[in-house]
PATOR-75033 format. One record per residue (C-alpha): residue number from 1; x, y, z. Coordinates in steps of 0.1 Angstrom, whole numbers, plus 5000, padded with zeros to 4 digits. Example, Ala and Ser with C-alpha at 12.3 -4.5 7.8 and 13.67 -1.06 7.14 Angstrom:
2
site pos->1 | u->5123 | v->4955 | w->5078
site pos->2 | u->5137 | v->4989 | w->5071
END
This chain:
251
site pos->1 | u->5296 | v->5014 | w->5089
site pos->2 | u->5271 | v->5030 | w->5114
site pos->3 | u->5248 | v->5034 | w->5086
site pos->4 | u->5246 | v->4997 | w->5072
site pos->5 | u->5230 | v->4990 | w->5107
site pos->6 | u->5202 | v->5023 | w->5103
site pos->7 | u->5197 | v->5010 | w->5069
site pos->8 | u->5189 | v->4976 | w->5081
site pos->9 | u->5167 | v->4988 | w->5112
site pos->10 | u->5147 | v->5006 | w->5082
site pos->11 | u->5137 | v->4982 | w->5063
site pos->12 | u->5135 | v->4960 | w->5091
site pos->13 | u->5105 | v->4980 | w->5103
site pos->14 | u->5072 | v->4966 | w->5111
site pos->15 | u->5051 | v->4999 | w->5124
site pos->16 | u->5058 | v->5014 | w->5089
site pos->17 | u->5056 | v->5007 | w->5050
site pos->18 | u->5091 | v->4997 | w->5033
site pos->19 | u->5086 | v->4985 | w->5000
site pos->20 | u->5089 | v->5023 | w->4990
site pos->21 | u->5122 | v->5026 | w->5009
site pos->22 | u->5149 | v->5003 | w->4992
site pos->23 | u->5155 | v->5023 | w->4963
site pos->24 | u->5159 | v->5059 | w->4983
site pos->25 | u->5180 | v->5035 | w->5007
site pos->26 | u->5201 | v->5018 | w->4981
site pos->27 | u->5213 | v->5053 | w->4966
site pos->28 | u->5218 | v->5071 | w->4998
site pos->29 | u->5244 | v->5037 | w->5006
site pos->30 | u->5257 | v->5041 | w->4968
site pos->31 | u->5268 | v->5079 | w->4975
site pos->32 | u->5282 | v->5069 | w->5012
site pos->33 | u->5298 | v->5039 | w->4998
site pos->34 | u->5320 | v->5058 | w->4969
site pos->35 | u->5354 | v->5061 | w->4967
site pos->36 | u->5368 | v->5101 | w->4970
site pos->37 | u->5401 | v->5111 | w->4970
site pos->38 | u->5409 | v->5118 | w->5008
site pos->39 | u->5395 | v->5078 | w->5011
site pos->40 | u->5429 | v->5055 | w->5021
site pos->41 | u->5438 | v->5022 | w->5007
site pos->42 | u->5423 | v->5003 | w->5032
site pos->43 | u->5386 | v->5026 | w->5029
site pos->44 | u->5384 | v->5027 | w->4995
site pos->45 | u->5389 | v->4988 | w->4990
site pos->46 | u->5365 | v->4980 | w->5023
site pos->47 | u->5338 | v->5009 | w->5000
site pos->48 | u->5349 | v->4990 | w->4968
site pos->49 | u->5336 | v->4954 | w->4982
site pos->50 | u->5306 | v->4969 | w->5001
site pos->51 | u->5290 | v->4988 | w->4973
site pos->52 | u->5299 | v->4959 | w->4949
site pos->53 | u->5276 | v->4932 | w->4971
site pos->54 | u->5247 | v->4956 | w->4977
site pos->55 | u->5253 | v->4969 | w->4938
site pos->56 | u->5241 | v->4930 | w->4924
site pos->57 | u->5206 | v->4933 | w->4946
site pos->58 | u->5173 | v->4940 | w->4933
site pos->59 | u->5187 | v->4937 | w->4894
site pos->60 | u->5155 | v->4919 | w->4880
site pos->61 | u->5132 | v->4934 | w->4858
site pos->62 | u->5100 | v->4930 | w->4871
site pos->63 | u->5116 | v->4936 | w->4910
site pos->64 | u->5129 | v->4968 | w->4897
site pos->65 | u->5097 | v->4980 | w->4882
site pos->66 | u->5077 | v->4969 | w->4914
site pos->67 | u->5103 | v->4991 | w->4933
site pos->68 | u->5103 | v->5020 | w->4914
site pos->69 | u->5063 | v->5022 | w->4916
site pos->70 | u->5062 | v->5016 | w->4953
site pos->71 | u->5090 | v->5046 | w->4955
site pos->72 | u->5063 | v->5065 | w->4934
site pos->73 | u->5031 | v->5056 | w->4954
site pos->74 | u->5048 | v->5065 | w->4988
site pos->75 | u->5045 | v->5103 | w->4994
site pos->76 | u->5079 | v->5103 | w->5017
site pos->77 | u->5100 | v->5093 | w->4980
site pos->78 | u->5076 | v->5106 | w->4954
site pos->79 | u->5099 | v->5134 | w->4944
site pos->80 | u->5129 | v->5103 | w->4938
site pos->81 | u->5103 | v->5093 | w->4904
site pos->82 | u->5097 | v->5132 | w->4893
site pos->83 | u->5123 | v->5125 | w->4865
site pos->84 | u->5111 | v->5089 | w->4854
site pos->85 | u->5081 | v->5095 | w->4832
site pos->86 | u->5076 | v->5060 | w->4823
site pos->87 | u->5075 | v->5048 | w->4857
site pos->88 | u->5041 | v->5073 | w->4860
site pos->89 | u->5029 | v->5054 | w->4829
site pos->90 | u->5035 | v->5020 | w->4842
site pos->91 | u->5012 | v->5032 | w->4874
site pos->92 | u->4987 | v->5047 | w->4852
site pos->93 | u->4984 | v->5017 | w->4829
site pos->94 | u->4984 | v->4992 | w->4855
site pos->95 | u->4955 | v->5009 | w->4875
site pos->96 | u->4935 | v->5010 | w->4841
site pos->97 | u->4943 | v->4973 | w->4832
site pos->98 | u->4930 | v->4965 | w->4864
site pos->99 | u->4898 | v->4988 | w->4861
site pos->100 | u->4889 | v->4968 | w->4829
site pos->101 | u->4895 | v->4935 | w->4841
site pos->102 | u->4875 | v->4944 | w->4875
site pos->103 | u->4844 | v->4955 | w->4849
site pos->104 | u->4849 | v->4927 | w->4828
site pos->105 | u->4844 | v->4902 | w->4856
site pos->106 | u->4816 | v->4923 | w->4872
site pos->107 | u->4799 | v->4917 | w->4835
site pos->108 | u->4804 | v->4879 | w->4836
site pos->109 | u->4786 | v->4880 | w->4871
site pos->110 | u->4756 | v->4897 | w->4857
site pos->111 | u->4753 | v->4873 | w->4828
site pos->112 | u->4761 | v->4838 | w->4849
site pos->113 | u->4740 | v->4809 | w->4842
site pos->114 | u->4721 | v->4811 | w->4878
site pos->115 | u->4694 | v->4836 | w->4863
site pos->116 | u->4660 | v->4816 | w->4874
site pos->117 | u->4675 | v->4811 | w->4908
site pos->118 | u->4684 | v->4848 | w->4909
site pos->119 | u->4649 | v->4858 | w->4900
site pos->120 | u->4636 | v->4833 | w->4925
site pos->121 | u->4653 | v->4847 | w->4952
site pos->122 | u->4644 | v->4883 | w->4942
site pos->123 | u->4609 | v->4876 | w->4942
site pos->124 | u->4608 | v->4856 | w->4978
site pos->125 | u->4626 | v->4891 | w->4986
site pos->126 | u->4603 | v->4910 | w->4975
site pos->127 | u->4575 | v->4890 | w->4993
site pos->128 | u->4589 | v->4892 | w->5025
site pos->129 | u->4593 | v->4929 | w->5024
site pos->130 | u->4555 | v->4932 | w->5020
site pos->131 | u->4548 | v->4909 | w->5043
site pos->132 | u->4571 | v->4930 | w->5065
site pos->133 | u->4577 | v->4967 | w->5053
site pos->134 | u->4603 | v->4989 | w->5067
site pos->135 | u->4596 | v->5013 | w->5089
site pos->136 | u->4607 | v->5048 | w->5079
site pos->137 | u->4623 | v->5067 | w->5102
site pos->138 | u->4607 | v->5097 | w->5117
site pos->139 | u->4630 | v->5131 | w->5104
site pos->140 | u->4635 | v->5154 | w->5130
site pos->141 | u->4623 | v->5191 | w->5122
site pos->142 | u->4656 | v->5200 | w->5110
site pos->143 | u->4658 | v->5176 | w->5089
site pos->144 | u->4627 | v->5183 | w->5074
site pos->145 | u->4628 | v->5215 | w->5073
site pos->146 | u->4659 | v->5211 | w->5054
site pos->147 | u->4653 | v->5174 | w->5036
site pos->148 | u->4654 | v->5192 | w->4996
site pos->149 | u->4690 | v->5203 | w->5007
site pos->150 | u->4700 | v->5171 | w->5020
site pos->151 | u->4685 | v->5153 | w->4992
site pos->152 | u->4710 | v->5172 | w->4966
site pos->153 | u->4739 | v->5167 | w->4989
site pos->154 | u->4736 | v->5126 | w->4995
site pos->155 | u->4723 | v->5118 | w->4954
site pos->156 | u->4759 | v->5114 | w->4937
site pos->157 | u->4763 | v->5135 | w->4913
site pos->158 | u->4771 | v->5121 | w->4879
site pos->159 | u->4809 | v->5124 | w->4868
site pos->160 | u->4814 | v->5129 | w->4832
site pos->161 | u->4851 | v->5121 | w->4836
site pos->162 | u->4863 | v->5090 | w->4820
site pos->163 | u->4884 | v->5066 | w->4846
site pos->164 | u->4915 | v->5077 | w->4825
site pos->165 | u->4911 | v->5112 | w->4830
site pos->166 | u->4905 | v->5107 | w->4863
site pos->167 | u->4935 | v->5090 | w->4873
site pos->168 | u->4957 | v->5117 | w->4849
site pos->169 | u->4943 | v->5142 | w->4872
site pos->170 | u->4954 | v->5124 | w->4907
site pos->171 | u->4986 | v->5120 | w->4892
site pos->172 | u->4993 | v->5154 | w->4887
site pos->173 | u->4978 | v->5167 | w->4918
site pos->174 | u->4996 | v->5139 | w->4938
site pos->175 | u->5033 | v->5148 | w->4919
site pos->176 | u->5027 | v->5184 | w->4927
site pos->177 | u->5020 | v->5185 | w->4960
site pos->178 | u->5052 | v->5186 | w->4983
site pos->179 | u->5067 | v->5154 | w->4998
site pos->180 | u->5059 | v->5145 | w->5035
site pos->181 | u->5085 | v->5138 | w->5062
site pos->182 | u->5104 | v->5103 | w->5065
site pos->183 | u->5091 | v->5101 | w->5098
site pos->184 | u->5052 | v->5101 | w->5088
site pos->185 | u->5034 | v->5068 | w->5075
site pos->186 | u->5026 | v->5063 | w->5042
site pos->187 | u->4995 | v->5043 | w->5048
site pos->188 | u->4978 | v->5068 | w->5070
site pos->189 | u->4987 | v->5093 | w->5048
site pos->190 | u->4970 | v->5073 | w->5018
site pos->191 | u->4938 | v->5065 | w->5042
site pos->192 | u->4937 | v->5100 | w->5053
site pos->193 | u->4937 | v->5107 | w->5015
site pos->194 | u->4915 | v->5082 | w->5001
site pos->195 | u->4884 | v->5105 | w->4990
site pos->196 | u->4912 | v->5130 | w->4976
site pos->197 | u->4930 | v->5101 | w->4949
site pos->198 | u->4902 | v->5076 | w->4951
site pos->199 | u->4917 | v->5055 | w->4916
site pos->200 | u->4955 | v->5059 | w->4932
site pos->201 | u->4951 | v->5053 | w->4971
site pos->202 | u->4929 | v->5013 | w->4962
site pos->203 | u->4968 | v->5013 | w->4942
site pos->204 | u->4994 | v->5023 | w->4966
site pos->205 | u->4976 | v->4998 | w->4993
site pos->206 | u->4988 | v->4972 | w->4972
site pos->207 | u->5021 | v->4983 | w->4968
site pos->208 | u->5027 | v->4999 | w->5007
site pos->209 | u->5012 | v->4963 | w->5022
site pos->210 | u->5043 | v->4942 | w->5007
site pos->211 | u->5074 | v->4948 | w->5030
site pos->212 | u->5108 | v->4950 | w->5020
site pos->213 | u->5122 | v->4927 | w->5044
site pos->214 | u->5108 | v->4892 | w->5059
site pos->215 | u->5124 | v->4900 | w->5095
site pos->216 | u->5092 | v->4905 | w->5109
site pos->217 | u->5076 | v->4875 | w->5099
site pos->218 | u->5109 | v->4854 | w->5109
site pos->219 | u->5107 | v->4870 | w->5144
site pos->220 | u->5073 | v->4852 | w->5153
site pos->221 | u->5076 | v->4818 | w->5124
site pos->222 | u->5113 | v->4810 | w->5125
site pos->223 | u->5123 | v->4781 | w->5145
site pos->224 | u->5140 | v->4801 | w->5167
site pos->225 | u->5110 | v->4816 | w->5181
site pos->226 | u->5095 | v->4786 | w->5189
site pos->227 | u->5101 | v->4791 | w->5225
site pos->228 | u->5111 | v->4816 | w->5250
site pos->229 | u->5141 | v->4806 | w->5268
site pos->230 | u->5171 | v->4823 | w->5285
site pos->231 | u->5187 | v->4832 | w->5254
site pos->232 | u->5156 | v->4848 | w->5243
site pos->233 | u->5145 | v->4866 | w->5277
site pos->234 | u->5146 | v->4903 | w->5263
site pos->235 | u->5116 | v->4894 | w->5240
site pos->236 | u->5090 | v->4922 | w->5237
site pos->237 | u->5058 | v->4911 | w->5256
site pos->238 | u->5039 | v->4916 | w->5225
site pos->239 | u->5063 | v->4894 | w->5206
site pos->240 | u->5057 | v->4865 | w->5234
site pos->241 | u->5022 | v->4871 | w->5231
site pos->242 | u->5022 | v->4862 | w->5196
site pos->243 | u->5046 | v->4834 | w->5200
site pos->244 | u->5019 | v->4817 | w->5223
site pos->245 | u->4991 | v->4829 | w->5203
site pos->246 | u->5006 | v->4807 | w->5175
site pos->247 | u->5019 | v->4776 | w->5192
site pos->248 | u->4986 | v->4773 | w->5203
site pos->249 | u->4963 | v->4776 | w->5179
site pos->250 | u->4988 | v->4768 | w->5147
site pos->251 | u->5000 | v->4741 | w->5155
END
């Protein structure tokens, strides 16, 4: 039963991302947990009943598909969604549902009703930066020498590629490249990446920032944590930090 208790230490994880880990987890339990034909009586019923409670977890729709994406989006279990093409087209179609509704509000912004008071405050703007300019800073002779060159390097170029395209591209550079280790973090990796997948690294934040298991938050909010006591002495000193942090200014 050793690895019921890893299991549970891994989503139980605060350092790292976990959303993306229940699904790898669940099957890797499903394979340990069936039934072979050296099992006895006695294993095979104990696998039987095991299997059958963790079996009835996560069976909701919209859990499922919230599970399989953050499987997807993290680059240790990427390979787990290689067969599952609509998955891929959930992702895509969510990030481009999003990109429209993001423009669409941006567009309602520009045409609020607070236009005079806009321009008002553009010209008193404008006014003040004549009354004081900004001093330009003084380029060094490198950078003078060499200002055209920097010029062509800091103007963004114009991309000609729809956000659609865009995103079909990450999506197959991301699938092809090889899986990392279990023991690397997802998130870093996604920073680390950001300028690389741009559209999908603002998308697997939002999925590697939920975590699979409220443990963490029940260590420090539970009513069992109100106090340090006897029972409670082998508390991390970070942990009783927080605990004081909270009953002080939370309550």
């Amino acid at each position: 039963m050793r690895v019921m208790y890893t299991s549970t230490l891994c989503v139980s994880s605060e350092k790292n991302p976990t959303s993306g880990q229940i699904l790898p987890i669940l099957k890797k339990l499903e394979m340990h947990f069936t039934v072979t034909d050296g099992d006895t009586v006695f294993v095979s019923y104990l696998k039987k009943q095991v299997w059958g409670n963790l079996s009835k977890r996560y069976q909701s729709d919209e859990i499922r598909s919230f599970l399989e994406e953050a499987t997807a989006l993290d680059p240790r279990f990427k390979q787990k969604m290689d067969d599952n093409a609509v998955v891929w087209d959930r992702i895509k179609g969510k990030f481009l549902a999003k990109n429209l509704t993001d423009s669409e509000k941006s567009t309602d912004l520009d045409c609020g009703g607070d236009g005079d008071e806009n321009m008002e405050g553009m010209e008193s703007e404008a006014e003040e930066n004549q009354m004081h300019p900004c001093k330009t800073p003084k380029m060094t002779p490198l950078e003078e020498l060499f200002a055209d060159e920097d010029a062509q390097k800091v103007t963004p170029q114009q991309n000609s590629m729809s956000i659609q395209d865009q995103v079909e591209k990450e999506l197959h550079m991301y699938k092809a490249i090889p899986r990392i280790v279990t023991s690397d973090d997802a998130a870093a990796w996604w920073w680390n990446m950001r300028t690389t997948y741009p559209c999908l690294s603002d998308m697997a934040f939002s999925y590697l920032c939920v975590q699979a298991s409220s443990t963490p938050s029940e260590r420090v909010f539970s009513t069992a944590g109100d106090t340090i006591c006897a029972e409670r002495s082998r508390i991390l000193p970070e942990k009783a930090d927080m605990l004081v942090f909270l009953n002080k200014n939370c309550f």
